[in-house]
PDB file of N, CA, C and O in Angstrom:
ATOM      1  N   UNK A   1     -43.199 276.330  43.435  1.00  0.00           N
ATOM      2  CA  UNK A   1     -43.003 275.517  44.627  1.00  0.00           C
ATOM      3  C   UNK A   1     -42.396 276.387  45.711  1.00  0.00           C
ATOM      4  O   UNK A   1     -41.352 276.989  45.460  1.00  0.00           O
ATOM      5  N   UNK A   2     -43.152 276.530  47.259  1.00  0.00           N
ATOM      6  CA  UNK A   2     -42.607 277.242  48.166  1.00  0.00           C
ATOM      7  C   UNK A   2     -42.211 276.315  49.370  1.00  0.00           C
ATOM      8  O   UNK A   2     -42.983 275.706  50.111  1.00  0.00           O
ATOM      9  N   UNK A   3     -41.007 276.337  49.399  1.00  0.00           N
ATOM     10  CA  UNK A   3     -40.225 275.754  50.800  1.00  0.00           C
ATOM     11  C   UNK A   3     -40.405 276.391  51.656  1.00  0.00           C
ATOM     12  O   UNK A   3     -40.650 277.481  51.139  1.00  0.00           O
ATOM     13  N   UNK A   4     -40.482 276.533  52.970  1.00  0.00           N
ATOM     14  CA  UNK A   4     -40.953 277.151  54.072  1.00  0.00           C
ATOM     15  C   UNK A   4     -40.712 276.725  55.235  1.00  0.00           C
ATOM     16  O   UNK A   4     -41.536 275.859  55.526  1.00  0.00           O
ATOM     17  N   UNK A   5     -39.771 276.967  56.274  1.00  0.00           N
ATOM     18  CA  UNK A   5     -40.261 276.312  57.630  1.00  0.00           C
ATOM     19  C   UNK A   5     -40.334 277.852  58.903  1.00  0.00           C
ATOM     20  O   UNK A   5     -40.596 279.050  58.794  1.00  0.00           O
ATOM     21  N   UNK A   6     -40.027 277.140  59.771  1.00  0.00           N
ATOM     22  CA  UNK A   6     -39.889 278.419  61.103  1.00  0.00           C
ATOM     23  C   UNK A   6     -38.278 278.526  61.366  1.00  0.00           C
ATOM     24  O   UNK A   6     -37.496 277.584  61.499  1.00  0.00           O
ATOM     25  N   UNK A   7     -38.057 279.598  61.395  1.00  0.00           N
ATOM     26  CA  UNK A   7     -36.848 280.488  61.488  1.00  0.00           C
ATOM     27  C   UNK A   7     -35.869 279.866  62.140  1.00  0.00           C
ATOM     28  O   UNK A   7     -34.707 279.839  61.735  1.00  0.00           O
ATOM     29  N   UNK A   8     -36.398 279.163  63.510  1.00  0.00           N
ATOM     30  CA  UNK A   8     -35.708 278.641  64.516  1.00  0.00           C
ATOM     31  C   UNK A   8     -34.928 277.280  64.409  1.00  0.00           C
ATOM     32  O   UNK A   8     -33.931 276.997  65.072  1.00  0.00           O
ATOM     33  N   UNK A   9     -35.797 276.141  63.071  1.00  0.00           N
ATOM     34  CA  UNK A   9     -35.464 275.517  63.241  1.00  0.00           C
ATOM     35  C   UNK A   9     -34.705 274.810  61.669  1.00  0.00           C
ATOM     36  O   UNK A   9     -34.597 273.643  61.293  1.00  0.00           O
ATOM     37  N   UNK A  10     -34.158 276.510  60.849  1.00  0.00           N
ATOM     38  CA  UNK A  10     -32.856 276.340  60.192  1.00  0.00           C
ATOM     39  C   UNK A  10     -31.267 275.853  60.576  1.00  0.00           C
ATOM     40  O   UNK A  10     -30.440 276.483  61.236  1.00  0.00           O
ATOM     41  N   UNK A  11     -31.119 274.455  59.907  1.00  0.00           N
ATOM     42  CA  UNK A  11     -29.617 273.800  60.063  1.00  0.00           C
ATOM     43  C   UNK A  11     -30.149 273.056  60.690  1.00  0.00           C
ATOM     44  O   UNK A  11     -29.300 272.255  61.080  1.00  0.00           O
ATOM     45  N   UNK A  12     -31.236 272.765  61.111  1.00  0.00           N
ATOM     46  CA  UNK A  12     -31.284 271.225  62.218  1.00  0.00           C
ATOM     47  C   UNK A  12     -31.527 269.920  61.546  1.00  0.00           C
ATOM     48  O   UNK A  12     -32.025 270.032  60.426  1.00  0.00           O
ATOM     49  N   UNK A  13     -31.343 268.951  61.877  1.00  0.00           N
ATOM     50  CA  UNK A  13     -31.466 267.444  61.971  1.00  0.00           C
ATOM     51  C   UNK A  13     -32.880 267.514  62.795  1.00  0.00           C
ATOM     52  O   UNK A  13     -33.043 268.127  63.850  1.00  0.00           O
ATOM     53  N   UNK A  14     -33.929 266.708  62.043  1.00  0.00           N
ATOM     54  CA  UNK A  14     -34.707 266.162  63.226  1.00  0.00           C
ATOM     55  C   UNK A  14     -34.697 264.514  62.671  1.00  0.00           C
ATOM     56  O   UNK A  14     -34.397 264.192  61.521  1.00  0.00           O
ATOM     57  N   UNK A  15     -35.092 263.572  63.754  1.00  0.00           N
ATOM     58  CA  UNK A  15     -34.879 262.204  63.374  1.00  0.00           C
ATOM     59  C   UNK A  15     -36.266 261.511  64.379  1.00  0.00           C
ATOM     60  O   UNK A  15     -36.949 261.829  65.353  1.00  0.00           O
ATOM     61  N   UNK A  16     -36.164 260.705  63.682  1.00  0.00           N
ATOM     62  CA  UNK A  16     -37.363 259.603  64.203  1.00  0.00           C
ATOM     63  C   UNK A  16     -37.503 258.512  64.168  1.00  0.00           C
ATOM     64  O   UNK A  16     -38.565 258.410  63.554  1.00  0.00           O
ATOM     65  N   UNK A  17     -37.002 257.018  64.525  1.00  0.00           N
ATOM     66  CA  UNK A  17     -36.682 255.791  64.103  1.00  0.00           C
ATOM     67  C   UNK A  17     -36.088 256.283  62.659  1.00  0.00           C
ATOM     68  O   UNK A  17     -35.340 257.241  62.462  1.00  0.00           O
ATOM     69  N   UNK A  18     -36.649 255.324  61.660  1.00  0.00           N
ATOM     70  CA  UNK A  18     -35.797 255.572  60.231  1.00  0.00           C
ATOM     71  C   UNK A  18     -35.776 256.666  59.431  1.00  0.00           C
ATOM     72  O   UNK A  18     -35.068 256.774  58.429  1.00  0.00           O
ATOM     73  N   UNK A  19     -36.729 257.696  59.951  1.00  0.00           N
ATOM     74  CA  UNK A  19     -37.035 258.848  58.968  1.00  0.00           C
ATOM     75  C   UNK A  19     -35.975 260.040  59.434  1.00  0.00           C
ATOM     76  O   UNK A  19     -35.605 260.110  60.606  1.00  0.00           O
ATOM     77  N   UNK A  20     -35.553 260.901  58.491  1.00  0.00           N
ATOM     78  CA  UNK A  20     -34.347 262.432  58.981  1.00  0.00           C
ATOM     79  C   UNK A  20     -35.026 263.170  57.882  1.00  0.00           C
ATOM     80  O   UNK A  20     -35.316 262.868  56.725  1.00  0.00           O
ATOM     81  N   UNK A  21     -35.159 264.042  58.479  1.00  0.00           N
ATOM     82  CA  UNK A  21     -35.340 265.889  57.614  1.00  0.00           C
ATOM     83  C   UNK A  21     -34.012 266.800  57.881  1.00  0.00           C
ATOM     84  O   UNK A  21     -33.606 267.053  59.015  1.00  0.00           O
ATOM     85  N   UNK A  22     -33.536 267.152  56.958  1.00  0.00           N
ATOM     86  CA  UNK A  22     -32.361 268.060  57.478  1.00  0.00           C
ATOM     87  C   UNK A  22     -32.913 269.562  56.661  1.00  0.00           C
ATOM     88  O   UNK A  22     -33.096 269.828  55.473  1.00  0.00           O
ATOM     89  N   UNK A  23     -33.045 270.247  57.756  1.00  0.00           N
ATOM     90  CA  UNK A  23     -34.078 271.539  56.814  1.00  0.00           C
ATOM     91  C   UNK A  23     -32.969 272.449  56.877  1.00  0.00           C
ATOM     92  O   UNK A  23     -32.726 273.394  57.627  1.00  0.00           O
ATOM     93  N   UNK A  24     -32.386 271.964  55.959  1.00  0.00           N
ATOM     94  CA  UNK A  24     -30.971 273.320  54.942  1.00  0.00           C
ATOM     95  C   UNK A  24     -31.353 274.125  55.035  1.00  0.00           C
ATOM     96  O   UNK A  24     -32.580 274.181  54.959  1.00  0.00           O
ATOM     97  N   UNK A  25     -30.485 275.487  55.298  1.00  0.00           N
ATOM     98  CA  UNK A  25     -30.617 276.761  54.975  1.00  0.00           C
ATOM     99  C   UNK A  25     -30.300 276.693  53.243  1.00  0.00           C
ATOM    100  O   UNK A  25     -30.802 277.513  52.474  1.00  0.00           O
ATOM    101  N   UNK A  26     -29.481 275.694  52.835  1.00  0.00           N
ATOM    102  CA  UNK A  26     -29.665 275.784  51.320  1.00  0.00           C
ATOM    103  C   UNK A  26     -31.344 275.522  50.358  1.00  0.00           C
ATOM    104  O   UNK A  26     -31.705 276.084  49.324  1.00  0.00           O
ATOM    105  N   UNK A  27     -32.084 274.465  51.195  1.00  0.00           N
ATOM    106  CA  UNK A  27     -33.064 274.204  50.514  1.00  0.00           C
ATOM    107  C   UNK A  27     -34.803 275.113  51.012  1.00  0.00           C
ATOM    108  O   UNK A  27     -35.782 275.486  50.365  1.00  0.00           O
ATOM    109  N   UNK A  28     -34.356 275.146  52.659  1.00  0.00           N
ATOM    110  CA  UNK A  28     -35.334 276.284  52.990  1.00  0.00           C
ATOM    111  C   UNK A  28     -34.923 278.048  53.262  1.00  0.00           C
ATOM    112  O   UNK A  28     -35.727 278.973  53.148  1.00  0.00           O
ATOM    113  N   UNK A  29     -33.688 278.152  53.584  1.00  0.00           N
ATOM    114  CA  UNK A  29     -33.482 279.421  54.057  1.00  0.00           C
ATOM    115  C   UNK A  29     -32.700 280.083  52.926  1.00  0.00           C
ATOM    116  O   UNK A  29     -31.509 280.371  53.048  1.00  0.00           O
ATOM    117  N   UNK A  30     -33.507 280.345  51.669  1.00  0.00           N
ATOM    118  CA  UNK A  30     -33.147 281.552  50.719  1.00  0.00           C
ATOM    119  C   UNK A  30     -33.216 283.002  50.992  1.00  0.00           C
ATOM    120  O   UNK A  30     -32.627 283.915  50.414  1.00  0.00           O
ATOM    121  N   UNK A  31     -34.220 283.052  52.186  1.00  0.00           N
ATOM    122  CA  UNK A  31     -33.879 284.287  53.051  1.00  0.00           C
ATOM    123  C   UNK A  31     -35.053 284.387  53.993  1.00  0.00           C
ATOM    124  O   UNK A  31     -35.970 283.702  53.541  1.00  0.00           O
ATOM    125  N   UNK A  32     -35.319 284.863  54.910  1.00  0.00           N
ATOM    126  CA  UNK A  32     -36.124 285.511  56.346  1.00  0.00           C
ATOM    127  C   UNK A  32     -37.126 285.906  55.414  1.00  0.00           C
ATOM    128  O   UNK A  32     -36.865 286.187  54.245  1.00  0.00           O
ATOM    129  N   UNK A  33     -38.356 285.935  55.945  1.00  0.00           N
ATOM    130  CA  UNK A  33     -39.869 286.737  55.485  1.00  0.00           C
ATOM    131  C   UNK A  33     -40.510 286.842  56.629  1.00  0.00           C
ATOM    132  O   UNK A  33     -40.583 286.032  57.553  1.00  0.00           O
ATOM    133  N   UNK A  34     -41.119 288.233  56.470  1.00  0.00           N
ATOM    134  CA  UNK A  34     -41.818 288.734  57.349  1.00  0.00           C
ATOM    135  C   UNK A  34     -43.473 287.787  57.373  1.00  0.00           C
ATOM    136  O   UNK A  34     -43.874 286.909  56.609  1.00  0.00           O
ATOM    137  N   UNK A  35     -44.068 288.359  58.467  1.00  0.00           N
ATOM    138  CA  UNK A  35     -45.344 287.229  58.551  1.00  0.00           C
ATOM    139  C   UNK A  35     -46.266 287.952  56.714  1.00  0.00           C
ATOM    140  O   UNK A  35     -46.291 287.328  55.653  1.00  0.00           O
ATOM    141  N   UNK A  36     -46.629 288.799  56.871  1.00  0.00           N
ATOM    142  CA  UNK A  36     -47.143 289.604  55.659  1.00  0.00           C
ATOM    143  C   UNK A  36     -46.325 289.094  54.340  1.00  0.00           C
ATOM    144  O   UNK A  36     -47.121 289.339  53.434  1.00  0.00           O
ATOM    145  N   UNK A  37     -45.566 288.716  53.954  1.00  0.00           N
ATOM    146  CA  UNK A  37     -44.936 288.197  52.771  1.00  0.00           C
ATOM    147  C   UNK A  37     -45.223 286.627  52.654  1.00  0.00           C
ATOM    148  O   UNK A  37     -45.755 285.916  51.801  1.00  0.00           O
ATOM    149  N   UNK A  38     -44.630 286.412  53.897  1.00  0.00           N
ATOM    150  CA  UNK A  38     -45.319 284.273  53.951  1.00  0.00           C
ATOM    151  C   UNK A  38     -46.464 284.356  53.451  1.00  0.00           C
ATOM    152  O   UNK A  38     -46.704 283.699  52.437  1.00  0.00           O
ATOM    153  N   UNK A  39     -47.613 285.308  54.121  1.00  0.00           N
ATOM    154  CA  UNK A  39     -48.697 285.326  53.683  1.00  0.00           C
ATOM    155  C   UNK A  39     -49.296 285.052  52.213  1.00  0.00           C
ATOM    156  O   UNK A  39     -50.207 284.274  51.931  1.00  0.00           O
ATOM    157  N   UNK A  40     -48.518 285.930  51.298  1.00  0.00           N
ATOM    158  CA  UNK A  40     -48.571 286.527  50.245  1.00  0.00           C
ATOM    159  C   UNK A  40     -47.707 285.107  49.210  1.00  0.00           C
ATOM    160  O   UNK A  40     -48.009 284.799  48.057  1.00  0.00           O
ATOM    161  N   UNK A  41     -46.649 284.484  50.046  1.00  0.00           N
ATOM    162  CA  UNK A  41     -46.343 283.390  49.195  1.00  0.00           C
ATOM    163  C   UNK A  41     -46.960 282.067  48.848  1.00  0.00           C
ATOM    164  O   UNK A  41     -47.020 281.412  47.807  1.00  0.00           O
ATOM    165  N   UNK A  42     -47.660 281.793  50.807  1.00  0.00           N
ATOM    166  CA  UNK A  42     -48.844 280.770  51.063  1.00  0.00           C
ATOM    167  C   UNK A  42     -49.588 280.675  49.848  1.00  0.00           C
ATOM    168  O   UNK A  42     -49.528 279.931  48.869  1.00  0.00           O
ATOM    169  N   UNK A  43     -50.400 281.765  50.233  1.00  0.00           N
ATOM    170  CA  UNK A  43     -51.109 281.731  48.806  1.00  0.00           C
ATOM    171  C   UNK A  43     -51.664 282.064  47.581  1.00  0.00           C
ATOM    172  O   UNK A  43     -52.848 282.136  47.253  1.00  0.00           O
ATOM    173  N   UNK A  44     -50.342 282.313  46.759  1.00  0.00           N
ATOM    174  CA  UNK A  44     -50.301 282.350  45.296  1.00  0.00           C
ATOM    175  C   UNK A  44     -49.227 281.080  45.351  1.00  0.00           C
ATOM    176  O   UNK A  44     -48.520 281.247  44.358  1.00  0.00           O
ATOM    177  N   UNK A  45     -48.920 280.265  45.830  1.00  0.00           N
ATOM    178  CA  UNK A  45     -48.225 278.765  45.413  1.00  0.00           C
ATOM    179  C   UNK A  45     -48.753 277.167  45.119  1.00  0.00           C
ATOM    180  O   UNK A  45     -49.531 276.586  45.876  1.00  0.00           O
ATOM    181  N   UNK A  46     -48.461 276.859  44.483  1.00  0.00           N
ATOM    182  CA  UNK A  46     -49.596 275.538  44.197  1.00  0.00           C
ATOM    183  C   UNK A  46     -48.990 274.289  44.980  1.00  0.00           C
ATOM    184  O   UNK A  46     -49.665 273.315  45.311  1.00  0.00           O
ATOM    185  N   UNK A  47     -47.411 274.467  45.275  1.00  0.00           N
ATOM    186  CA  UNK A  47     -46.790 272.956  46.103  1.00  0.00           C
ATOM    187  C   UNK A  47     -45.845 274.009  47.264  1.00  0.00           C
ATOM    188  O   UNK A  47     -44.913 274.801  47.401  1.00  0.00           O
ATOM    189  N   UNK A  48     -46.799 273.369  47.821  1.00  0.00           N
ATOM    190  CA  UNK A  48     -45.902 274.043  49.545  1.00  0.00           C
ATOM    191  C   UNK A  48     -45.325 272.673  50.508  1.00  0.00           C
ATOM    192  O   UNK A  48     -45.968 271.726  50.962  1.00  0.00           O
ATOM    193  N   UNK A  49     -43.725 273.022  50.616  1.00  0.00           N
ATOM    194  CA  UNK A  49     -43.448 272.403  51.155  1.00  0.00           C
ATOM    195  C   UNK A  49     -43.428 273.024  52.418  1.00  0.00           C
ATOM    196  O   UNK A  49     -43.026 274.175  52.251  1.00  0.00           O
ATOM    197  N   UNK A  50     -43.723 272.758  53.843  1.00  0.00           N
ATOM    198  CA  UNK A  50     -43.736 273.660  55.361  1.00  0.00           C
ATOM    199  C   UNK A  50     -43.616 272.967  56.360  1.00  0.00           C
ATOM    200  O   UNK A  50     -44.450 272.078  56.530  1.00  0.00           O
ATOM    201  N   UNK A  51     -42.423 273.174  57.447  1.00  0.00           N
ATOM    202  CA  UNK A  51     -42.182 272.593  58.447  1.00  0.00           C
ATOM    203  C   UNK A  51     -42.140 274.025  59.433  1.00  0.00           C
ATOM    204  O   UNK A  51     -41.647 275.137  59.245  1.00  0.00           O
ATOM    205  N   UNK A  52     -43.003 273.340  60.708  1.00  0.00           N
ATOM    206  CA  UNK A  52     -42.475 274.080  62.207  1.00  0.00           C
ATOM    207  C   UNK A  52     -44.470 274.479  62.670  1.00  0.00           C
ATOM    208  O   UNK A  52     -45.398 274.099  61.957  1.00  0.00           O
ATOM    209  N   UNK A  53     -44.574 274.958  63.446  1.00  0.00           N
ATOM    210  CA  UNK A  53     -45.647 275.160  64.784  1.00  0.00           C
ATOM    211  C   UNK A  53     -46.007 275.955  63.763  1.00  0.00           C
ATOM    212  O   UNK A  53     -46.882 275.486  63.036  1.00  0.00           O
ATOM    213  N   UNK A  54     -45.420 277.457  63.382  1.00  0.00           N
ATOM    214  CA  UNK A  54     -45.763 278.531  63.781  1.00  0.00           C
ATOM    215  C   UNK A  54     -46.075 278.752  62.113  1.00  0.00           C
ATOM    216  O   UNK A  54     -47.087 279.416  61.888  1.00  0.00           O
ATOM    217  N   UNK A  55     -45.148 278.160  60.659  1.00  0.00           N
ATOM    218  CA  UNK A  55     -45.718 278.243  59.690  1.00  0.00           C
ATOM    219  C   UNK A  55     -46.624 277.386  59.457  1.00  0.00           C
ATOM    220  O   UNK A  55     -47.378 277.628  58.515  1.00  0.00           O
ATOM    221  N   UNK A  56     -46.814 276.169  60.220  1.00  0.00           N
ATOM    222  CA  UNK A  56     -48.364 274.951  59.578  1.00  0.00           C
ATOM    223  C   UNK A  56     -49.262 275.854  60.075  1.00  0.00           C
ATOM    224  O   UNK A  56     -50.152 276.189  59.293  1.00  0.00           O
ATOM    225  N   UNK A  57     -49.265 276.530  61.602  1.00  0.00           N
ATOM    226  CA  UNK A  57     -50.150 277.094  62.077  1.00  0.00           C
ATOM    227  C   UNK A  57     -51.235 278.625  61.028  1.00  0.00           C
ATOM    228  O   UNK A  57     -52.458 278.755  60.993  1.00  0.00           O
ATOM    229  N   UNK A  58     -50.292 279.397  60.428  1.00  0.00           N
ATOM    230  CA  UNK A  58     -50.406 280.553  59.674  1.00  0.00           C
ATOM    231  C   UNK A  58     -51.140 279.756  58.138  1.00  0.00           C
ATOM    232  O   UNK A  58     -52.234 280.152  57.734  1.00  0.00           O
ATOM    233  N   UNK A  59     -50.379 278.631  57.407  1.00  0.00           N
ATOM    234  CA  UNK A  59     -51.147 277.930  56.719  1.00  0.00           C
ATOM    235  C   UNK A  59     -52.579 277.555  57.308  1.00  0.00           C
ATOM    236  O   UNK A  59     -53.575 277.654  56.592  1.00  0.00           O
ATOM    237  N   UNK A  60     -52.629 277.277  58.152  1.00  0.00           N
ATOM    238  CA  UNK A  60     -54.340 276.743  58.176  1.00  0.00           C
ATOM    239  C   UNK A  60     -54.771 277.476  58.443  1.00  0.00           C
ATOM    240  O   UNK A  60     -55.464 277.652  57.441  1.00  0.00           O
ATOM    241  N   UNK A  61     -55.136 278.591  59.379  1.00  0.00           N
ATOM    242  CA  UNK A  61     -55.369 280.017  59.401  1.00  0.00           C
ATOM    243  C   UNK A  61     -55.848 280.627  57.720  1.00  0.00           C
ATOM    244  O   UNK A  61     -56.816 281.300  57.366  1.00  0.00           O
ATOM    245  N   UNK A  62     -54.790 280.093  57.014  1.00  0.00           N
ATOM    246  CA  UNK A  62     -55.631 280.398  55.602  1.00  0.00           C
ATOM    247  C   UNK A  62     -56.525 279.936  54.666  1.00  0.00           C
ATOM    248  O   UNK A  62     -57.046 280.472  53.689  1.00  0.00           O
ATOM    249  N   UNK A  63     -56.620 278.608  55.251  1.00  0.00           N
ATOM    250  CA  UNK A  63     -57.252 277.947  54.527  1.00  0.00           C
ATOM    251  C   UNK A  63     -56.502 276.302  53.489  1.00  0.00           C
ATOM    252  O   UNK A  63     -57.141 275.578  52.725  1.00  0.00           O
ATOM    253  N   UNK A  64     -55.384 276.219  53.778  1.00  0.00           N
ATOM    254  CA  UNK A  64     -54.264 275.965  53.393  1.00  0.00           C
ATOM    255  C   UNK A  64     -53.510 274.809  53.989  1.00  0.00           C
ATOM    256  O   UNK A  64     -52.660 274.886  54.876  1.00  0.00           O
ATOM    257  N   UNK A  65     -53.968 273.653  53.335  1.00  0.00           N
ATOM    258  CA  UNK A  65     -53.499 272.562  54.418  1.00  0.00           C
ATOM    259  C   UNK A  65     -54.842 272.198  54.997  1.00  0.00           C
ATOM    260  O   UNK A  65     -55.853 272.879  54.826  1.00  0.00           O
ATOM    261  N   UNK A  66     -54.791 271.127  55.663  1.00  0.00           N
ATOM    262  CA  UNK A  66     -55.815 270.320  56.805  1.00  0.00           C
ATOM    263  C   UNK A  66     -54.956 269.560  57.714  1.00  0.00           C
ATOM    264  O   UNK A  66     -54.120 268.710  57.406  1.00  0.00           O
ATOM    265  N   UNK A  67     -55.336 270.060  59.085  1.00  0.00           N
ATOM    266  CA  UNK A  67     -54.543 269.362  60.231  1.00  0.00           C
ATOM    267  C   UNK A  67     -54.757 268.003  60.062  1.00  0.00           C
ATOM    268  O   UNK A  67     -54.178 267.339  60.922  1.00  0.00           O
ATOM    269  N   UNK A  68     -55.259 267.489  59.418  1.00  0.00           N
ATOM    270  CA  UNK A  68     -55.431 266.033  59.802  1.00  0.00           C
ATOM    271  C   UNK A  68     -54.186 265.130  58.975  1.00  0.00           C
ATOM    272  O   UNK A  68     -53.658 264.058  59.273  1.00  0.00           O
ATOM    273  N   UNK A  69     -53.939 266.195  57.636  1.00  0.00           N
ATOM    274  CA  UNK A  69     -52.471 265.661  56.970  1.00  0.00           C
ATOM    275  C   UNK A  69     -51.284 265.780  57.564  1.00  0.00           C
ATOM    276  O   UNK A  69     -50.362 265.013  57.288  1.00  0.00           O
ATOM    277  N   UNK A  70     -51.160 266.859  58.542  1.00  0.00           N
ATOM    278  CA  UNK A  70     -49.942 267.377  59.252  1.00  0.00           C
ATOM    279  C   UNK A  70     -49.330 266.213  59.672  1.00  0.00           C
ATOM    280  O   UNK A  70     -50.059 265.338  60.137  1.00  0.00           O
ATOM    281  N   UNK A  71     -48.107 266.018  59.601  1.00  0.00           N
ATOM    282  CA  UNK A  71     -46.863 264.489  60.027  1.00  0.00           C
ATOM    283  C   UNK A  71     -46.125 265.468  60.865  1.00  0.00           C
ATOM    284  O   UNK A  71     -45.996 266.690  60.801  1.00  0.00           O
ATOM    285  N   UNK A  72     -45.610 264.414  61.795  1.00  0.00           N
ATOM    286  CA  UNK A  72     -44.122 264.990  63.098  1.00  0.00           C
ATOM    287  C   UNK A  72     -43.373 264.273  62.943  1.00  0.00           C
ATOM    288  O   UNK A  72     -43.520 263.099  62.603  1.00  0.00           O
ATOM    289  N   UNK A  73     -42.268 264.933  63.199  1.00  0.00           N
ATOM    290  CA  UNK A  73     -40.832 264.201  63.103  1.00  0.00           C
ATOM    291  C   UNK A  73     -40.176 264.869  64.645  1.00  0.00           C
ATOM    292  O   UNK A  73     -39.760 266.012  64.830  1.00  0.00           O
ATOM    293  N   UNK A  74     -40.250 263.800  65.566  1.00  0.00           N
ATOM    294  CA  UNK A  74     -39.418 263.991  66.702  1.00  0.00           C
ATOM    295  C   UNK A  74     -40.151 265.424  67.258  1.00  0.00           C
ATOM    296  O   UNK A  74     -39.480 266.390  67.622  1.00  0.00           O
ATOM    297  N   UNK A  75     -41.695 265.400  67.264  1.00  0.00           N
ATOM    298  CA  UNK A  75     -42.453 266.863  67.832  1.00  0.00           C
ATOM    299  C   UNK A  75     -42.249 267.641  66.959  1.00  0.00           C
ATOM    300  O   UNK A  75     -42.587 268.705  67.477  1.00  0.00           O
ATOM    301  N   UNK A  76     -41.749 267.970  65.438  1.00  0.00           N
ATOM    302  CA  UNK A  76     -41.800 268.881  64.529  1.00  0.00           C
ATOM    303  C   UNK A  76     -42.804 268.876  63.534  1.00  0.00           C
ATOM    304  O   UNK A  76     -42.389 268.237  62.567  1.00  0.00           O
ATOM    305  N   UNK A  77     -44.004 269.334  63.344  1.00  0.00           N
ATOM    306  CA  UNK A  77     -44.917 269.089  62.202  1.00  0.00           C
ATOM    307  C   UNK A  77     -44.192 269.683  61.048  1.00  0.00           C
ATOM    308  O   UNK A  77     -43.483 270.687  60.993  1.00  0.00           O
ATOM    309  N   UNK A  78     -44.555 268.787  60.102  1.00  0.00           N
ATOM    310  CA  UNK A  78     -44.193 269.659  58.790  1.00  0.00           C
ATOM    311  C   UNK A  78     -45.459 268.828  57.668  1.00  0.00           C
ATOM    312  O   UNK A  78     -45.826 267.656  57.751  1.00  0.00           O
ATOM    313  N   UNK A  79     -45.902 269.824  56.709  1.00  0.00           N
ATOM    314  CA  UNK A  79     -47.062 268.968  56.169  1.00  0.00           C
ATOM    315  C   UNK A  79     -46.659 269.817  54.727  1.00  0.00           C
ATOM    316  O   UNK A  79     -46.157 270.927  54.554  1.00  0.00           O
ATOM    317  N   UNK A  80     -47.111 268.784  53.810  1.00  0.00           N
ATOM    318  CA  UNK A  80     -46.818 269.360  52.002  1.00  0.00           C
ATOM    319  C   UNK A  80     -48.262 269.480  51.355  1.00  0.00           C
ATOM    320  O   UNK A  80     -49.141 268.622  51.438  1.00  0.00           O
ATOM    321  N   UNK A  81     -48.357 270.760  50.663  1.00  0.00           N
ATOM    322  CA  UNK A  81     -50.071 270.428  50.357  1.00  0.00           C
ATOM    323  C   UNK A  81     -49.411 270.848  48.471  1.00  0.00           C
ATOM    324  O   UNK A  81     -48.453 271.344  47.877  1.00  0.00           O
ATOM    325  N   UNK A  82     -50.202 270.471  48.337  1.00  0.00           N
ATOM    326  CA  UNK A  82     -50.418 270.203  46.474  1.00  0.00           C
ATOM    327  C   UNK A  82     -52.153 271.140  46.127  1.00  0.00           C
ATOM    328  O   UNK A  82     -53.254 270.592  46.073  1.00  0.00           O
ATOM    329  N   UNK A  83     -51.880 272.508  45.962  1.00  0.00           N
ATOM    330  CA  UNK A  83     -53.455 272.855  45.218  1.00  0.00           C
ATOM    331  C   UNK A  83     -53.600 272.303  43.988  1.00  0.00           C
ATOM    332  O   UNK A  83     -52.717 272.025  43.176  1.00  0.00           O
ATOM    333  N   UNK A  84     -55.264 272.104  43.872  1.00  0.00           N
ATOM    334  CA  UNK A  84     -55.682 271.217  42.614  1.00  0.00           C
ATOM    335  C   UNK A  84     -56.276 272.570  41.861  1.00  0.00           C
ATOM    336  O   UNK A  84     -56.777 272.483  40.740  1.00  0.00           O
TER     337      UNK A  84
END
């Protein structure tokens, strides 16, 4: 299982009527990766969890994900894909 979001938007709260994501540096930020390593984690992982522009964006670019599953929270996409 790979947690994942964009760099920028470690420690934040996003909120939306009843729904909150709080994207921990405990649960996503085990450490910084370069674009070439995300790459490399994308895909050899079977449950990706991914929030922000710039990692959904690099996921579909691979093949990885379908925009049409992508959800926002307060303008933040974050989308979970499950390979079969």
């Amino acid at each position: 299982m790979l947690n994942i979001c964009d760099s920028h938007l470690l420690g934040k709260n996003i909120s939306e009527n009843d729904l909150t994501i709080n994207i921990s540096k405990n649960y996503y930020g085990d450490k910084i990766v370069e674009k070439k390593e995300a790459i490399t984690l994308l895909k050899n992982c079977s449950i990706i969890n991914m929030v922000g522009k710039e990692t959904i964006s690099l996921s579909l670019s691979l093949g990885i994900g379908a925009q049409q599953s992508i959800k926002t929270i307060d303008s933040v996409p974050f989308l979970i894909v499950f390979k079969m």
